[in-house]
N, C-alpha and C positions, 0 to 999 in steps of 0.2 A: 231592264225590266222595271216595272211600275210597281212602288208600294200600293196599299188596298185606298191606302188614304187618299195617294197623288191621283189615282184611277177616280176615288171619289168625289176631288177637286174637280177634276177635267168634268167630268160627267154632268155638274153642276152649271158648268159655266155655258152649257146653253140654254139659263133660266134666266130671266135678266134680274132678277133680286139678288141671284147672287154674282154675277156680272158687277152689279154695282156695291155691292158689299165686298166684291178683293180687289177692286178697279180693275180688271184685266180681261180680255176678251178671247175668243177663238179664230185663227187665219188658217183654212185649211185649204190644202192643194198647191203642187211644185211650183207653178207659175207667182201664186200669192205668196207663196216661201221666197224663192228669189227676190223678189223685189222686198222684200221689208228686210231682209238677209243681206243686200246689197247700199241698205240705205244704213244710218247713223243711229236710230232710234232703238231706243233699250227693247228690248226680249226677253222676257222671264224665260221659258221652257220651251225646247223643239224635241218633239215626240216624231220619228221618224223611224222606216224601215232600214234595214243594214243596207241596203245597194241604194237607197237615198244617199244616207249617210257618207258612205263611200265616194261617190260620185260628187257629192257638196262639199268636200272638206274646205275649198280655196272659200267658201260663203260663212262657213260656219266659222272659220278662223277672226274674221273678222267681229265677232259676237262671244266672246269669253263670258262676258255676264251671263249669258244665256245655257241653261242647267241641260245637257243633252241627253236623253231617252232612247235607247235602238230597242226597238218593240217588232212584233211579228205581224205579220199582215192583218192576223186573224184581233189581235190586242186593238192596233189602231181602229180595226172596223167595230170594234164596240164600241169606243169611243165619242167615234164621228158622227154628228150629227146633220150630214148628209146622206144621201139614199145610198148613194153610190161614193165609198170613202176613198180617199186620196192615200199616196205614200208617205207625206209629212203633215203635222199639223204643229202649228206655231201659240202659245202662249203670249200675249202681249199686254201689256201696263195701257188701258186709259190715257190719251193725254189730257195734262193737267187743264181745269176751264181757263181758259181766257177773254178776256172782255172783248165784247166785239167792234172790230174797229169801222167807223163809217168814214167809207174813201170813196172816192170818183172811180166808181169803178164796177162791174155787174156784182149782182147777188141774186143766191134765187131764195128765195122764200114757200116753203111746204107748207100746204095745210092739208095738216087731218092722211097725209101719204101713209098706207097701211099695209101694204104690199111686199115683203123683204125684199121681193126682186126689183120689184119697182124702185125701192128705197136706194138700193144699191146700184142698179141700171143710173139712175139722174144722177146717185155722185157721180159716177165712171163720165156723165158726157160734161158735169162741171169740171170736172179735172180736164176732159179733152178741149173745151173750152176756155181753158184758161179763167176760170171762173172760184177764185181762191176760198168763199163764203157760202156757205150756207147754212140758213137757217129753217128751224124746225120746231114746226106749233107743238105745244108737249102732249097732242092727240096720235103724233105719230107715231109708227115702230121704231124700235130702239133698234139707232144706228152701226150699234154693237153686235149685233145680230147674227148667229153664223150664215145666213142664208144672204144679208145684207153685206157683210164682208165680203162671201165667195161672192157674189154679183157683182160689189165695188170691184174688183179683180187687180188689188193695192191703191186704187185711188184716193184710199184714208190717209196715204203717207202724203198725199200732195193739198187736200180739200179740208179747209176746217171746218167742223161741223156745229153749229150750236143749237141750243134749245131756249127757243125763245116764244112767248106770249106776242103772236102777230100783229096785233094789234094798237099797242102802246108801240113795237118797235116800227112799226108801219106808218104809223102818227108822228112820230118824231123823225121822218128821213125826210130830207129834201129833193132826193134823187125821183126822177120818173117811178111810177107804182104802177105794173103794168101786170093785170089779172088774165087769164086766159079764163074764158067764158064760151059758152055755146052763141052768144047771143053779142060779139065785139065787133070792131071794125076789122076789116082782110085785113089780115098780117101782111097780106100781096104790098098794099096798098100804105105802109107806113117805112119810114126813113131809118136806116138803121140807125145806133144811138150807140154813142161812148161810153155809157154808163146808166147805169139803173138798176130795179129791183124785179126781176118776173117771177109773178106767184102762179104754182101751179096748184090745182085741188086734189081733193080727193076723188079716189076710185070710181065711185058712185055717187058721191054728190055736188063733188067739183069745188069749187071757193064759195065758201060760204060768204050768204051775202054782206054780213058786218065785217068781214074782211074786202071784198069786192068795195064795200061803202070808203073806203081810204085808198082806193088805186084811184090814180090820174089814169088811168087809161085801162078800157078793156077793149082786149083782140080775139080775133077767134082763125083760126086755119078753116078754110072755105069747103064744104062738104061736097063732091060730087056724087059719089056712090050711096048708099041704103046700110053702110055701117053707122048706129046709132052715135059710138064716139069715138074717140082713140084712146089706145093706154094712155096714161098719165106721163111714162118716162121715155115716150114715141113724142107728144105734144110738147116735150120740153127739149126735145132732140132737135126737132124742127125748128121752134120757135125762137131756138139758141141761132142756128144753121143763119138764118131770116133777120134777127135783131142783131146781134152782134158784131162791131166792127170788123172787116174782113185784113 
């Protein structure tokens, strides 16, 4: 059972002020538990029901650090800050910033992404892509997010994330700057490429044009139908599918 205090901690941490005032964020649901349960990385707290509990011992053995909670179904769903709550919910530390490294190698570049799901859909297809980097204009949702988590679906454990001013970091890269625009050349129609940076926009307004102004290249996915665009984290599914070494 949860003291009033720790109930009050948790409850907090889907605020992101306080997110970043205990560094620690929210990973909720069995699948998301496994995988961060099965990896190396510290864990503060796992707030789970008895028959989770039960059924994870061989996962949870591995994480001694990590302070365990058997709560009732009814406790956890107050908790959760999803619609529909899980059986487990995981506590985790921040990792710590690290400088970002410029390699021969893809990156993708967010601007202005505001969508949790969104947010979280594009890491999950950089992680499926092999795609170690990404960066994030500090216009976007914070990648801590619990709705950004549960969409990553653990691909925080594999994708590092930073927060970067596009601009200056866009100026300063030698690699290909390839902007997805309503208005670029067929994606059909370009080679794919070992290495570079694709920036995708925002929801509604797309890459804005002083960013747009530092791509070597803008592309677009060729529209046949009467849908005005695509989501953001569909055009970066694609564009990944398209550009990227096979």
């Amino acid at each position: 059972m949860l003291s009033k205090a720790q109930n009050k901690y948790i409850r907090s941490l889907t605020q992101q002020k306080f997110r970043n005032e205990y560094k620690v964020f929210i990973a909720e649901g069995g699948k998301i538990a496994q995988e961060w349960l099965s990896g190396n990385g510290n864990i503060q707290m796992v707030i789970g029901t008895g028959e989770w509990v039960e059924n994870n011992q061989r996962l949870l053995s591995k994480h001694p650090e990590a302070a365990l909670h058997i709560v009732k179904e009814s406790e956890l769903a107050a908790l959760s800050a999803l619609q529909t709550p899980n059986e487990v919910m995981l506590i985790i530390p921040v990792p710590e910033k690290k400088s970002l490294p410029i390699l021969n190698e893809w990156y993708l570049a967010l601007d202005n992404i505001q969508d949790p799901g969104n947010m979280g859909t594009i890491i999950r297809i950089a992680d499926w892509f092999g795609i170690h980097n990404v960066i994030c204009s500090p216009g976007c949702v914070d990648v801590h997010n619990p709705k950004v988590v549960q969409s990553a679906m653990g691909s925080h454990l594999r994708v590092n994330m930073y927060e970067e001013a596009l601009i200056p970091f866009l100026s300063k890269v030698s690699l290909p700057k390839i902007a997805a625009t309503l208005d670029g050349e067929n994606v059909y129609n370009m080679q794919r490429m070992e290495a570079g940076v694709l920036i995708i926009g925002n929801e509604s307004k797309g890459v804005s044009e002083a960013v747009v102004a530092t791509a070597t290249n803008k592309i677009t996915i060729p529209r046949k139908g009467g849908a005005e665009s695509l989501n953001a984290s569909v055009s970066a599914g694609i564009l990944c599918a398209l550009l990227l070494p096979v």
